[in-house]
C-alpha positions, 0 to 999 in steps of 0.5 A: 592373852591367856585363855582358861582351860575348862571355861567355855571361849567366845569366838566370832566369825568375821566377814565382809558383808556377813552373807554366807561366807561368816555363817560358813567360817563359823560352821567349820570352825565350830567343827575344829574346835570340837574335835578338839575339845574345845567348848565354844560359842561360835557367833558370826558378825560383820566386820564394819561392826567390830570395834575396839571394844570387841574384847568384851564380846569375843576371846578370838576372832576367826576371819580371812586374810583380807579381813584381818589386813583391812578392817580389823587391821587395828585390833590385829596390830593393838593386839586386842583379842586374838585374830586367826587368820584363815587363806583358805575358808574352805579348808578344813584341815586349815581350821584344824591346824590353826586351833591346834597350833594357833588357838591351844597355845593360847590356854592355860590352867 
């Protein structure tokens, strides 16, 4: 899936429960995609409530690997919308490096 450079991307903050942890996902994601000049919008959601049809409201998905291997391992293995998976969400050098070299690959002109 290529994104389109100069259009702002949808993404979605994914957790379990949608507690604390995807409100905490969404702000250091937002904080890495702005150091890169990515233009975002960040929203969080529960994981029960993504479905297949989750392409028409996001362009990627931020979440933890538990999530991507559990609930929304259909829309990883359809390769439905983009799912970056993160080992530790409180790393912000980890947010940094996956929208550098997992993300930004993913735009095109």
């Amino acid at each position: 899936m290529a994104l389109k450079k100069g259009r702002s991307i949808r993404v979605l903050a994914v957790c379990g429960a949608g507690m604390g942890t995807s409100a905490f996902i969404k702000a250091k994601c937002a904080n890495a995609l702005k150091k890169f000049d990515v233009d975002a919008i960040v929203d969080v959601e529960v994981a029960a409530n993504i479905n297949k049809n989750v392409g028409s409201r996001c362009d990627v998905i931020f979440t933890s690997k538990n999530i991507a291997e559990g609930k929304l391992k259909p829309i990883v293995e359809n390769n439905i919308v983009p799912v970056i998976v993160m080992l530790n969400i409180m790393s912000s050098a980890e947010y940094e490096d996956k929208v550098e070299h997992q993300l930004l690959p993913l735009f095109e002109d």
